[in-house]
Jmol script that loads the backbone (N, CA, C; Angstrom):
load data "model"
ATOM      1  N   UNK A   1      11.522 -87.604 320.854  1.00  0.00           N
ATOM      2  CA  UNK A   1      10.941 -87.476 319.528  1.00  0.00           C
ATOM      3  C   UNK A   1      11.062 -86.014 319.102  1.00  0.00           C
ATOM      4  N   UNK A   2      11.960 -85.931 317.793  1.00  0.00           N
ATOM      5  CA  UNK A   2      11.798 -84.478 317.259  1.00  0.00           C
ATOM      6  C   UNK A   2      10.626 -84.016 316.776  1.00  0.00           C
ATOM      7  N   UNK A   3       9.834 -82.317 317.065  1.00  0.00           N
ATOM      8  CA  UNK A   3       8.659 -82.161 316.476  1.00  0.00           C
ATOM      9  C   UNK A   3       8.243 -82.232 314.682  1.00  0.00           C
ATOM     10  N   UNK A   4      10.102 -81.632 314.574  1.00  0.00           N
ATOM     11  CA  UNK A   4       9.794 -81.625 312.684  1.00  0.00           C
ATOM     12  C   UNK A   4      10.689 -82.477 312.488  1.00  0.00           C
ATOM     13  N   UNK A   5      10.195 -83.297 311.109  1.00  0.00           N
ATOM     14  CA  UNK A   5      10.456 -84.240 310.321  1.00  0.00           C
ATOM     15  C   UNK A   5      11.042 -84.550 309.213  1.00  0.00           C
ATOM     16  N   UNK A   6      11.980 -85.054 308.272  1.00  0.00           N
ATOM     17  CA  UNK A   6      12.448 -84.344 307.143  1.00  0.00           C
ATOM     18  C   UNK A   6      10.802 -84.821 306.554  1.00  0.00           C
ATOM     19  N   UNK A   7      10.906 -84.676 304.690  1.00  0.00           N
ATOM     20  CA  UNK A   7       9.566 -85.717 304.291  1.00  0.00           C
ATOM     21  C   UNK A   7       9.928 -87.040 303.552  1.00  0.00           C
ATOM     22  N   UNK A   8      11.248 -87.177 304.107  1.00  0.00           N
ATOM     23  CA  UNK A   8      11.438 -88.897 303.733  1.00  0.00           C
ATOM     24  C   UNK A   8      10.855 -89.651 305.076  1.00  0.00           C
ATOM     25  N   UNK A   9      10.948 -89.193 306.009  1.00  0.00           N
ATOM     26  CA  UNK A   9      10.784 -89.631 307.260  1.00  0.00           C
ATOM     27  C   UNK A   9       9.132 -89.706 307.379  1.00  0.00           C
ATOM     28  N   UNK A  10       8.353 -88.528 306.973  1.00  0.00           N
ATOM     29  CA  UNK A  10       7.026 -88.470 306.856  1.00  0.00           C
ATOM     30  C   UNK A  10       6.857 -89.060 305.971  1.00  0.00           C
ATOM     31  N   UNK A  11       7.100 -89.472 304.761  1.00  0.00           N
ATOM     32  CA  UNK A  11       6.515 -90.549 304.137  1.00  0.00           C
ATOM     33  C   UNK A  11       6.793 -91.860 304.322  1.00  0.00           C
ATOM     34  N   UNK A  12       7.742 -92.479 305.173  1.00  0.00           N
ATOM     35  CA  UNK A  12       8.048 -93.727 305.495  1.00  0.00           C
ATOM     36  C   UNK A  12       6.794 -94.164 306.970  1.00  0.00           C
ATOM     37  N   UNK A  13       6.821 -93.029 307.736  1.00  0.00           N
ATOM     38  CA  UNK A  13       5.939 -93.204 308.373  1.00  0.00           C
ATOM     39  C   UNK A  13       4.271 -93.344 308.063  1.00  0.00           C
ATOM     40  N   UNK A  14       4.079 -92.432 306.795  1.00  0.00           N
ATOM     41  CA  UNK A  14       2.390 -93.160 306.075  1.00  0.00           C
ATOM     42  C   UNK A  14       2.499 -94.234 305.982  1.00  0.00           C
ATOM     43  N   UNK A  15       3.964 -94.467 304.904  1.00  0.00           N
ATOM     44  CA  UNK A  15       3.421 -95.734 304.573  1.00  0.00           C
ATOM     45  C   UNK A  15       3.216 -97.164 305.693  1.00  0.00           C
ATOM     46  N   UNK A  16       4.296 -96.866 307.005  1.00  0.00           N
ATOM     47  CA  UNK A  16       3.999 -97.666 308.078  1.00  0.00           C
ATOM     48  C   UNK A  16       2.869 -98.111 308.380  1.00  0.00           C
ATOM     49  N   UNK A  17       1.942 -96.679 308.989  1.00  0.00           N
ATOM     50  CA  UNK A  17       0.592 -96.509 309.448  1.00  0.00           C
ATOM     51  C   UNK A  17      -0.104 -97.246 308.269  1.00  0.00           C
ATOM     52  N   UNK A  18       0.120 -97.000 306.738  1.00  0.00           N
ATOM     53  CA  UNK A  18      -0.821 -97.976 306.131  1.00  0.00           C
ATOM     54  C   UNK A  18      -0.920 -99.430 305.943  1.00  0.00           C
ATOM     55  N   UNK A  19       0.117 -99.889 306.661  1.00  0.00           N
ATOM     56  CA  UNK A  19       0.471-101.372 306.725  1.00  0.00           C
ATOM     57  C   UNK A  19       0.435-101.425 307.943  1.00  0.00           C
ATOM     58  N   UNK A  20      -0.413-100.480 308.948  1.00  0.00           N
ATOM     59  CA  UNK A  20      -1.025-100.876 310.413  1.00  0.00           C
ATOM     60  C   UNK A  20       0.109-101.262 311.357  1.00  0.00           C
ATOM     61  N   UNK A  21       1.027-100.348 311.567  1.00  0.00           N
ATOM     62  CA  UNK A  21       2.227-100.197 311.873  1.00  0.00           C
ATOM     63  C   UNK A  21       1.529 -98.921 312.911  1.00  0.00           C
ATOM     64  N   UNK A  22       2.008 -99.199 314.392  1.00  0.00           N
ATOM     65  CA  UNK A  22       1.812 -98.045 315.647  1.00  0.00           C
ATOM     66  C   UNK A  22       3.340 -97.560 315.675  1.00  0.00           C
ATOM     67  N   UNK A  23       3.703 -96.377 315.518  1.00  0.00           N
ATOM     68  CA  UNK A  23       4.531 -95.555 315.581  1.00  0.00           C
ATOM     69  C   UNK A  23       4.867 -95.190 317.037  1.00  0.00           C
ATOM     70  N   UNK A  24       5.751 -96.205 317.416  1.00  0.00           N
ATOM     71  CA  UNK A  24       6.030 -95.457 319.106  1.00  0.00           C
ATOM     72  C   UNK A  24       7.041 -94.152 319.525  1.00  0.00           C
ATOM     73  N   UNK A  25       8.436 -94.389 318.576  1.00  0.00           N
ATOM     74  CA  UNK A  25       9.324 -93.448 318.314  1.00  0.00           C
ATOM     75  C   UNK A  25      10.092 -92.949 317.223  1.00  0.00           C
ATOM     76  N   UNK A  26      10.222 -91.539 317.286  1.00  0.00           N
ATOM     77  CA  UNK A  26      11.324 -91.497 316.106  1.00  0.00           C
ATOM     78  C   UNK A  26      12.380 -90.650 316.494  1.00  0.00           C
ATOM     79  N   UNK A  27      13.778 -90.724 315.838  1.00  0.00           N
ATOM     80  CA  UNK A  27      15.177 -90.226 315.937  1.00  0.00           C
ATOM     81  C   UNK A  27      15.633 -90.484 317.366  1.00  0.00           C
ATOM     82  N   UNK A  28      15.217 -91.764 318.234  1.00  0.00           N
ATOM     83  CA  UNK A  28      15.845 -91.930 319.016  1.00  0.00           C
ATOM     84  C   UNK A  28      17.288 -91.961 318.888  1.00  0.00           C
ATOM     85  N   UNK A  29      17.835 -91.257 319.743  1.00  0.00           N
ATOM     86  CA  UNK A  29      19.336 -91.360 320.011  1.00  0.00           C
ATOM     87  C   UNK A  29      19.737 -92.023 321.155  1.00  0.00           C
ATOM     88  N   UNK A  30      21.228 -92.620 321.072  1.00  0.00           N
ATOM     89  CA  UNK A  30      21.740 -93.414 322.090  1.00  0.00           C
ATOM     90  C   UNK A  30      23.359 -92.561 321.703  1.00  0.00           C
ATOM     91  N   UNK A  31      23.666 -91.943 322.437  1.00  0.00           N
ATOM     92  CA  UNK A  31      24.983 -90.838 322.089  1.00  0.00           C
ATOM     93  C   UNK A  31      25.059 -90.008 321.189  1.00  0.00           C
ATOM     94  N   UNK A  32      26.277 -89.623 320.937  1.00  0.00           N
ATOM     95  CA  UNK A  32      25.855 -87.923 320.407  1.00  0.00           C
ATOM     96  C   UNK A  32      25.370 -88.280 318.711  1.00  0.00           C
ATOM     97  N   UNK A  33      25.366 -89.205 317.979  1.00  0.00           N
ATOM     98  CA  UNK A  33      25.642 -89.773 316.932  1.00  0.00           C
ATOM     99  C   UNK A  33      24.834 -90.844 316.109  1.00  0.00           C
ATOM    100  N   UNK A  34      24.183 -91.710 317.428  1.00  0.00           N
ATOM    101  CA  UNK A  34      23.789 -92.832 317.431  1.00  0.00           C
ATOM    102  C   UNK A  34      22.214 -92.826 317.395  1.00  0.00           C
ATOM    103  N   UNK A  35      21.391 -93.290 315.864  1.00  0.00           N
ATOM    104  CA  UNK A  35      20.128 -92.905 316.347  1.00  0.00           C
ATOM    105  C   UNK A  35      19.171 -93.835 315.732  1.00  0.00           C
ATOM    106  N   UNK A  36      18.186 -93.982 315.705  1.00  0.00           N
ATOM    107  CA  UNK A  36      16.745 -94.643 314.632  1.00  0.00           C
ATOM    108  C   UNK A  36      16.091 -93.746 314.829  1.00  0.00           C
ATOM    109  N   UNK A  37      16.031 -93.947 313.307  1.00  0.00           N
ATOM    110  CA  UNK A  37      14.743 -93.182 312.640  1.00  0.00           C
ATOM    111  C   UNK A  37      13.484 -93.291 313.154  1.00  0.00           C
ATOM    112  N   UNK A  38      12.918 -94.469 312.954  1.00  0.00           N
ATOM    113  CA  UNK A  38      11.956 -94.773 313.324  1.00  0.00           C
ATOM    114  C   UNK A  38      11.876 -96.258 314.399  1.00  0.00           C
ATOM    115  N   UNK A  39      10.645 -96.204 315.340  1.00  0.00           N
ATOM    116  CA  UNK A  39      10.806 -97.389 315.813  1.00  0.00           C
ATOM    117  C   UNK A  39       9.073 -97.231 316.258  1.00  0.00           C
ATOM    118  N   UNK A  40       8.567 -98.774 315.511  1.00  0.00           N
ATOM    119  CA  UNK A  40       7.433 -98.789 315.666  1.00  0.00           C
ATOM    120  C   UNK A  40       6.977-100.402 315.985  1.00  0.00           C
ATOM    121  N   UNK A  41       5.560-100.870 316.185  1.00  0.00           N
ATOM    122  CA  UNK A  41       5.235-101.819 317.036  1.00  0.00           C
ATOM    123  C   UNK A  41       3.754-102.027 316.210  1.00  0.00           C
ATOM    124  N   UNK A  42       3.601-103.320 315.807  1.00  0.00           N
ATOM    125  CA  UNK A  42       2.975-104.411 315.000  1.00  0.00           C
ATOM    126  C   UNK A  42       2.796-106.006 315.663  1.00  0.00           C
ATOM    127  N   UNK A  43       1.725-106.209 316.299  1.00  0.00           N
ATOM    128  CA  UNK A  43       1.415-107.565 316.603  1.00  0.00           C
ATOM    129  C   UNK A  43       2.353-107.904 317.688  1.00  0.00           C
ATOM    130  N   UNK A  44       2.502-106.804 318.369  1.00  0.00           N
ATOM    131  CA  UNK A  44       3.743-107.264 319.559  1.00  0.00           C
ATOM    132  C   UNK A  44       5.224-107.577 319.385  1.00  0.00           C
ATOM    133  N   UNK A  45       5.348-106.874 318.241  1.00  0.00           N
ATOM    134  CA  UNK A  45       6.540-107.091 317.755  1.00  0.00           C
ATOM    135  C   UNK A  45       7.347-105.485 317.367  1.00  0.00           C
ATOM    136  N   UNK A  46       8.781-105.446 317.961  1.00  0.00           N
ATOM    137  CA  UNK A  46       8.806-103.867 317.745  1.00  0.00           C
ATOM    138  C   UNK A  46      10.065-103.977 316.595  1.00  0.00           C
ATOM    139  N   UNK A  47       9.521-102.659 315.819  1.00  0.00           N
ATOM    140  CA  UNK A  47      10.547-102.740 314.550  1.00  0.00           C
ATOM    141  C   UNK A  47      11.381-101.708 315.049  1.00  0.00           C
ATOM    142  N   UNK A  48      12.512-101.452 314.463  1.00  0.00           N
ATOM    143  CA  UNK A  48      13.758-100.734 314.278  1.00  0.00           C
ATOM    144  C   UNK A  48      13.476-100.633 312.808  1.00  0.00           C
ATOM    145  N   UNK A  49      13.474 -99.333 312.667  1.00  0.00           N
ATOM    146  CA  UNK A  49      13.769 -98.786 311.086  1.00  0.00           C
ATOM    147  C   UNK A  49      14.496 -97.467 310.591  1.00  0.00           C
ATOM    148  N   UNK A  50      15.579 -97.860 309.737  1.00  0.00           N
ATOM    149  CA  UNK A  50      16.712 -96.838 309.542  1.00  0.00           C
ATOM    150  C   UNK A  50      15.823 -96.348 307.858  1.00  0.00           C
ATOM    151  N   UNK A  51      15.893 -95.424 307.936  1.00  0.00           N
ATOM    152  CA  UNK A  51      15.152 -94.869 306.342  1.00  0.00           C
ATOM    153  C   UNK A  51      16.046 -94.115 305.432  1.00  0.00           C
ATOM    154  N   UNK A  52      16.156 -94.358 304.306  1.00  0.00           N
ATOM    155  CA  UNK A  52      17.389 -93.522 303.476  1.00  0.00           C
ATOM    156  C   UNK A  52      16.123 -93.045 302.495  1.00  0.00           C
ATOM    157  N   UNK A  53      16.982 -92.113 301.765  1.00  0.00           N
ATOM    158  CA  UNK A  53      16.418 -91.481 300.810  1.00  0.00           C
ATOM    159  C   UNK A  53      17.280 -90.653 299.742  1.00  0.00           C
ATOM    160  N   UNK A  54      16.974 -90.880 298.651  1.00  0.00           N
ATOM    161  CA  UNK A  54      17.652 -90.348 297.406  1.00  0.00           C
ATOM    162  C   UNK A  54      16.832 -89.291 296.528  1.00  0.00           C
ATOM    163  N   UNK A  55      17.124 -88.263 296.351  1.00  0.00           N
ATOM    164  CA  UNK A  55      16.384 -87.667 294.856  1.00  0.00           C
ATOM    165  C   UNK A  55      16.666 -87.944 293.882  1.00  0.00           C
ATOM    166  N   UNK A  56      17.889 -88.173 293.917  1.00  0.00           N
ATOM    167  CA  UNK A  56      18.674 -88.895 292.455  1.00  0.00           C
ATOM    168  C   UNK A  56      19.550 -89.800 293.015  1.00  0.00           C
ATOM    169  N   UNK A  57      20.343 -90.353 291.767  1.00  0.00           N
ATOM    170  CA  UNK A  57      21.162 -91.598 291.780  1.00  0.00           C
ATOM    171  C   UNK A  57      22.729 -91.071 291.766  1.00  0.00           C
ATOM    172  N   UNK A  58      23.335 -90.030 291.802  1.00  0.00           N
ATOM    173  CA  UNK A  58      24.353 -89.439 291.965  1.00  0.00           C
ATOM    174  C   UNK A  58      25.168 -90.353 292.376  1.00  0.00           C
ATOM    175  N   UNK A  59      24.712 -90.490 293.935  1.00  0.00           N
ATOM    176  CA  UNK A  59      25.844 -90.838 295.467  1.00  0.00           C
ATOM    177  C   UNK A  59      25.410 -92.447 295.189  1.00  0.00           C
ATOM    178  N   UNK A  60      24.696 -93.436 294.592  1.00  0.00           N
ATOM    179  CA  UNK A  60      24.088 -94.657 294.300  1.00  0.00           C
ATOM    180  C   UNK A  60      22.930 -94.936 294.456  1.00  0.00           C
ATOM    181  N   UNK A  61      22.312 -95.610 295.272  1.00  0.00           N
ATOM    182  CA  UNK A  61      20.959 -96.311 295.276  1.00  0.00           C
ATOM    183  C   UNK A  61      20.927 -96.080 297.050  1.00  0.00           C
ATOM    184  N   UNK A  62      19.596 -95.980 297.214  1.00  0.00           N
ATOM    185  CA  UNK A  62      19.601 -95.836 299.218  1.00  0.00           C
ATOM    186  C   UNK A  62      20.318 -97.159 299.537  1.00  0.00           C
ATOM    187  N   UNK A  63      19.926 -98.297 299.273  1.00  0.00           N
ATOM    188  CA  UNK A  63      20.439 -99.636 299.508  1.00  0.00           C
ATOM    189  C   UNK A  63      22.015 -99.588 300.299  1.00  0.00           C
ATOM    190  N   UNK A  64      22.710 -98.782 299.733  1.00  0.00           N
ATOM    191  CA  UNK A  64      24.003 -98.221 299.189  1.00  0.00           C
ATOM    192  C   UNK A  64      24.723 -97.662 301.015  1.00  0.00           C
ATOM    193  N   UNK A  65      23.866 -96.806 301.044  1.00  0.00           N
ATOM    194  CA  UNK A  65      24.302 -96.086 302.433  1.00  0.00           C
ATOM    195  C   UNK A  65      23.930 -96.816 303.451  1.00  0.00           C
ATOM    196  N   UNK A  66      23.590 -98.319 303.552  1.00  0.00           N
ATOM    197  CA  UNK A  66      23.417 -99.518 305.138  1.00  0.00           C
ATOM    198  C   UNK A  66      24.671-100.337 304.850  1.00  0.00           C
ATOM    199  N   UNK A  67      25.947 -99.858 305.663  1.00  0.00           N
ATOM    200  CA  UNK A  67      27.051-100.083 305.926  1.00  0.00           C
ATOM    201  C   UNK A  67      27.752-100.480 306.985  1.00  0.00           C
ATOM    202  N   UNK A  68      28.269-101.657 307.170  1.00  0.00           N
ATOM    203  CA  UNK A  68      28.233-102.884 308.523  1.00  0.00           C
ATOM    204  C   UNK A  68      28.562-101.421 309.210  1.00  0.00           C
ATOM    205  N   UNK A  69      29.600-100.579 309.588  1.00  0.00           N
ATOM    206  CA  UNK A  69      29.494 -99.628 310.342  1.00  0.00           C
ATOM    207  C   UNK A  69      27.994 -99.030 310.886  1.00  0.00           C
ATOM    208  N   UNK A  70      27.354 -98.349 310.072  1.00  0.00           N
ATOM    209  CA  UNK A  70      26.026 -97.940 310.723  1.00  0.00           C
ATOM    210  C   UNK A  70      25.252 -99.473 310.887  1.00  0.00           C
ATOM    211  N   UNK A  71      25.115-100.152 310.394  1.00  0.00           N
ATOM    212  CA  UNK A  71      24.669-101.816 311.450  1.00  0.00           C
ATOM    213  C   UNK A  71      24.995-101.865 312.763  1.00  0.00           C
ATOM    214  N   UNK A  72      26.030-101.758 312.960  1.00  0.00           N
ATOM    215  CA  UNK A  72      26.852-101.802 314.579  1.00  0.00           C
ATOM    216  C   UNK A  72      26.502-100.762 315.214  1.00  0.00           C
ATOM    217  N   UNK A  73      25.612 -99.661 314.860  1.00  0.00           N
ATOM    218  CA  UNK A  73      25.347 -98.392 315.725  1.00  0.00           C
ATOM    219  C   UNK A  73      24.017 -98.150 315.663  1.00  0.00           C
ATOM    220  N   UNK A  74      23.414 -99.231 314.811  1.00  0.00           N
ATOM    221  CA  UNK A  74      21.818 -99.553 315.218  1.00  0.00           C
ATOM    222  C   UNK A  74      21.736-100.374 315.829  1.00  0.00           C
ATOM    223  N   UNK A  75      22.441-101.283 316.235  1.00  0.00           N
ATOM    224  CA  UNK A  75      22.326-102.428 316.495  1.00  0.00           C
ATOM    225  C   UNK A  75      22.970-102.404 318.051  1.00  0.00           C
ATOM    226  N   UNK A  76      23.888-101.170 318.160  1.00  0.00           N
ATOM    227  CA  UNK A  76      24.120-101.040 320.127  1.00  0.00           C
ATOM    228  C   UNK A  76      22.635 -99.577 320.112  1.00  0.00           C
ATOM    229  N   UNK A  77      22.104 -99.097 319.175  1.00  0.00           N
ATOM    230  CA  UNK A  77      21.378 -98.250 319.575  1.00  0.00           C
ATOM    231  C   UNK A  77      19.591 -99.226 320.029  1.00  0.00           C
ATOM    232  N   UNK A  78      19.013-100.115 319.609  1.00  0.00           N
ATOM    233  CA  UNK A  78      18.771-101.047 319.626  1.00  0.00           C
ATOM    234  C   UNK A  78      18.878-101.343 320.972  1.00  0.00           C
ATOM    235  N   UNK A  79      19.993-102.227 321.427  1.00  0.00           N
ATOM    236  CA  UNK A  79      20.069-102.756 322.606  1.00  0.00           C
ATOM    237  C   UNK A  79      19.453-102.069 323.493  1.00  0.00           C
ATOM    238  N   UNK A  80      20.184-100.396 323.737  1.00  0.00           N
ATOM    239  CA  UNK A  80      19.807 -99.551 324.564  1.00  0.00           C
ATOM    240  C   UNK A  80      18.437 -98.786 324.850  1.00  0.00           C
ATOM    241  N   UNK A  81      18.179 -99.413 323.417  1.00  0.00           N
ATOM    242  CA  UNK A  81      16.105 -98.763 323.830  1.00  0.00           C
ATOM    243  C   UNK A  81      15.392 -99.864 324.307  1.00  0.00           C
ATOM    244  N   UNK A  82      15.987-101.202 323.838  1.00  0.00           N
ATOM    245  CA  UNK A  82      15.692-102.472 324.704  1.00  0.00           C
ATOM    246  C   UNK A  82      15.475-102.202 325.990  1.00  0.00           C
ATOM    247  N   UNK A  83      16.777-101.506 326.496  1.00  0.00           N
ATOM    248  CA  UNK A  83      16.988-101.883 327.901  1.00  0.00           C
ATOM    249  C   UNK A  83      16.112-101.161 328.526  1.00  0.00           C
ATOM    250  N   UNK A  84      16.292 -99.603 328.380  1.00  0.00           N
ATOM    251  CA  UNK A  84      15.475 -98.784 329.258  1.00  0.00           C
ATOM    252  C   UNK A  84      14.095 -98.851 328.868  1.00  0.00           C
ATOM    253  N   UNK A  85      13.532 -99.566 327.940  1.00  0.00           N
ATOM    254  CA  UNK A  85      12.207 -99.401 327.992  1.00  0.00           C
ATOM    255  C   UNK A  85      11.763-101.279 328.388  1.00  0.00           C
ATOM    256  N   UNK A  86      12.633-102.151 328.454  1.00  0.00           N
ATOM    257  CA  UNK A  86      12.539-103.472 328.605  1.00  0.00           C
ATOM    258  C   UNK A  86      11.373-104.235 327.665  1.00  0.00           C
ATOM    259  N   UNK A  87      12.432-104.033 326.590  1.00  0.00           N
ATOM    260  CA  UNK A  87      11.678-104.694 325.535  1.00  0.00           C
ATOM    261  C   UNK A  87      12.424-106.099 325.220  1.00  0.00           C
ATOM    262  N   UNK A  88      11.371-107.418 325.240  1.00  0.00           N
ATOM    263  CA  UNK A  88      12.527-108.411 325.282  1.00  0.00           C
ATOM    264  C   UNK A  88      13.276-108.129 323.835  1.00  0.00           C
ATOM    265  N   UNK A  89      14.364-108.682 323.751  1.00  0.00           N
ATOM    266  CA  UNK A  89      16.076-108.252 322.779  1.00  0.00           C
ATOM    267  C   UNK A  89      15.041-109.559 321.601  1.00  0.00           C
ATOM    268  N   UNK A  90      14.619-110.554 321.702  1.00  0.00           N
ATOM    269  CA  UNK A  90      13.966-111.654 320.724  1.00  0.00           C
ATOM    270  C   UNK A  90      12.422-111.279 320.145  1.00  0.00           C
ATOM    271  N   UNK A  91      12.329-110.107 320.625  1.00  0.00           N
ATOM    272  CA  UNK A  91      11.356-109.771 320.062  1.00  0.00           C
ATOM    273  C   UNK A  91      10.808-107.955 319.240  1.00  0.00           C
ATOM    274  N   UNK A  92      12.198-108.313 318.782  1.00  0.00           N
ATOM    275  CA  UNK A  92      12.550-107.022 318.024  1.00  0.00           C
ATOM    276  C   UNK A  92      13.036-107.163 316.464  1.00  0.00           C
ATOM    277  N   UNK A  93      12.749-106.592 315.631  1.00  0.00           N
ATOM    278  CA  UNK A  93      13.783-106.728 314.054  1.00  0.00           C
ATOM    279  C   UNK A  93      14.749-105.588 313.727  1.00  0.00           C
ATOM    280  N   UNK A  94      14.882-105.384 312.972  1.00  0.00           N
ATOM    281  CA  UNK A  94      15.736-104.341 312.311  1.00  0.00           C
ATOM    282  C   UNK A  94      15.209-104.174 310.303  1.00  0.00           C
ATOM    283  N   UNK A  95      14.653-103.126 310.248  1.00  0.00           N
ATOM    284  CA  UNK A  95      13.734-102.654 308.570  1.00  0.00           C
ATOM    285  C   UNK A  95      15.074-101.749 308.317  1.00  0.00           C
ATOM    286  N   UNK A  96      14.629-101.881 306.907  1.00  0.00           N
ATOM    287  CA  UNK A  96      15.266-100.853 306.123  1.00  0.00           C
ATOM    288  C   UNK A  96      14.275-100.142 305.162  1.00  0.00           C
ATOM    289  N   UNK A  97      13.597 -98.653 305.197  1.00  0.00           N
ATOM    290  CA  UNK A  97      13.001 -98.390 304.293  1.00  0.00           C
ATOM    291  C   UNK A  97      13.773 -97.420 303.076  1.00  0.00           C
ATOM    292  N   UNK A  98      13.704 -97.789 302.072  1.00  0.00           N
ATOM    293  CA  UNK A  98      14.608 -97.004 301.123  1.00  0.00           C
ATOM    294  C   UNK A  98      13.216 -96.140 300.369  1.00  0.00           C
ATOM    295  N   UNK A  99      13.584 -95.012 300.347  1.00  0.00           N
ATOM    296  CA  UNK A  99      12.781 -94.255 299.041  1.00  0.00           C
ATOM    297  C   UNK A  99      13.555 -93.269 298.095  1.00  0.00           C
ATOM    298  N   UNK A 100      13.042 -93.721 296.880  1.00  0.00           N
ATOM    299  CA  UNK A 100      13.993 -93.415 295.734  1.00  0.00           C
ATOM    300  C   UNK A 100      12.569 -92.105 294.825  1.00  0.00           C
ATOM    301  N   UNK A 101      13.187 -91.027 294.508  1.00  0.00           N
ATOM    302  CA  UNK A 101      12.377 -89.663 294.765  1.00  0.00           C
ATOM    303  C   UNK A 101      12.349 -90.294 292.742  1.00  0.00           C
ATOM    304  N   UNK A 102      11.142 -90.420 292.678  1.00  0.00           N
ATOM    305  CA  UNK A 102      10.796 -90.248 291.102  1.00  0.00           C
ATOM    306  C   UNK A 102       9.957 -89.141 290.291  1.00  0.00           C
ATOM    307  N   UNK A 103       9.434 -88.953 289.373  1.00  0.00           N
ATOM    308  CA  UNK A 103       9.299 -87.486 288.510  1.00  0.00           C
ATOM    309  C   UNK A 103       8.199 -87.842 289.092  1.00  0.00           C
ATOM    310  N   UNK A 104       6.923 -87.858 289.429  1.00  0.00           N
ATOM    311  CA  UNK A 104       5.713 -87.629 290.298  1.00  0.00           C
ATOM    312  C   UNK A 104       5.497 -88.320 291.439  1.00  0.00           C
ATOM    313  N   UNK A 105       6.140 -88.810 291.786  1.00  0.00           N
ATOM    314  CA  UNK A 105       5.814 -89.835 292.938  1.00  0.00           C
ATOM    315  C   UNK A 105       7.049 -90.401 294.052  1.00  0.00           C
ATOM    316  N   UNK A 106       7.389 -91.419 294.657  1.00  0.00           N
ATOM    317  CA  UNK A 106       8.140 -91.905 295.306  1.00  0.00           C
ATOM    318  C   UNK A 106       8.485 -93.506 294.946  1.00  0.00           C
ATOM    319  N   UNK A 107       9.373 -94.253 294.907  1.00  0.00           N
ATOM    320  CA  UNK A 107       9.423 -95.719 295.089  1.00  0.00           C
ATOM    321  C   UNK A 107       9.641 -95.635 296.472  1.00  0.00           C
ATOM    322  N   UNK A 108       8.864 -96.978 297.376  1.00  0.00           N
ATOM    323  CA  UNK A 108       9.336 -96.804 298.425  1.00  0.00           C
ATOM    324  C   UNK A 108       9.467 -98.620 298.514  1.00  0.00           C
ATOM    325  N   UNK A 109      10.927 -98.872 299.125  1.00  0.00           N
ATOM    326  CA  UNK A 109      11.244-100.465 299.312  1.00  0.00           C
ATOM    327  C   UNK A 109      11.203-100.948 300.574  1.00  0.00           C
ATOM    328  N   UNK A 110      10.311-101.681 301.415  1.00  0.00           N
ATOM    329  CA  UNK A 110      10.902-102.019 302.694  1.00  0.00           C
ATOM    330  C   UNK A 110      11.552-103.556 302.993  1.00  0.00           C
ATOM    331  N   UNK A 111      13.016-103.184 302.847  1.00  0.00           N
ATOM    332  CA  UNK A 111      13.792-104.250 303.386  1.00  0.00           C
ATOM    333  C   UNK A 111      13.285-104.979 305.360  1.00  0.00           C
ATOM    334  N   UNK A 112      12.874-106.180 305.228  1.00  0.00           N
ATOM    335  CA  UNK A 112      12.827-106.201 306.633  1.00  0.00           C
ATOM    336  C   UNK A 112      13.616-107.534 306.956  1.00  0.00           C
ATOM    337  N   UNK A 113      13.619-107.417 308.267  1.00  0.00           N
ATOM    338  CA  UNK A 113      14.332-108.602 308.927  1.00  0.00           C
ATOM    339  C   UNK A 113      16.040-108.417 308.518  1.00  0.00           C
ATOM    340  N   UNK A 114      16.759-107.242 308.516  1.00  0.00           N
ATOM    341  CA  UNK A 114      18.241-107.194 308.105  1.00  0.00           C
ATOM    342  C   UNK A 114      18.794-107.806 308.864  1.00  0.00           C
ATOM    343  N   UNK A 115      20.278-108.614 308.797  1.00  0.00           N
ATOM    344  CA  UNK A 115      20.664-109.499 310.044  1.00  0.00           C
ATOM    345  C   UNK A 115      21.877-108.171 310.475  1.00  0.00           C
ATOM    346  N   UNK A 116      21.667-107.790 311.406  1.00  0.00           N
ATOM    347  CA  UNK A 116      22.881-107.136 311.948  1.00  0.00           C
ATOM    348  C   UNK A 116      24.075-107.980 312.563  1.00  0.00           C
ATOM    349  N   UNK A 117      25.241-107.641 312.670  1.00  0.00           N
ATOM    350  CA  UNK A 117      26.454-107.837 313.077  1.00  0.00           C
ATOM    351  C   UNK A 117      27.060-107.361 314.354  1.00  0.00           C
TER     352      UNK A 117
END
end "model"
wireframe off; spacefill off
backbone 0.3
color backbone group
């Protein structure tokens, strides 16, 4: 777990904790490349969550940047926190939190249950 955070990352994580979401890890890596953002645990159930964030609409919509490529590198990154921490593989999801930076505030979307590939 890194000590500092960007504050897309700190605000995806409030909003977790306010939907009673236990925060077990964040920026796990699995190779030099390979990482989650966040990974947290609800009713015995552990999430995987990749978080994007936009200030503006320039580059598109966060939606935009979850690309079967980064699927396939959450999804072996995933396996591998499975393994070494032996979490059963059927009792895991994969979230997407998008936050889109507005003139006082944040939108924040949480995609859950993504089907990876």
């Amino acid at each position: 777990m890194k000590k500092t955070w960007d504050i897309w990352e700190i605000i995806a994580i409030q909003y977790l904790q306010k939907h009673n979401f236990f925060v077990k890890d964040t920026n796990f890596k699995f190779w030099r490349f390979w990482e989650i953002d966040i990974i947290a645990e609800k009713n015995n159930r552990y999430y995987f969550i990749e978080v994007k964030y936009r200030s503006h609409l320039w580059y598109g919509y966060p939606e935009e940047a979850i690309i079967p490529h980064k699927l396939h590198k959450c999804l072996r990154t995933m396996q591998f926190y499975c393994k070494i921490h032996k979490v059963p593989f059927e009792n895991i999801q994969f979230d997407v939190i998008t936050i889109l930076k507005e003139i006082s505030s944040h939108k924040i979307t949480h995609y859950k249950n993504i089907e990876l590939y």
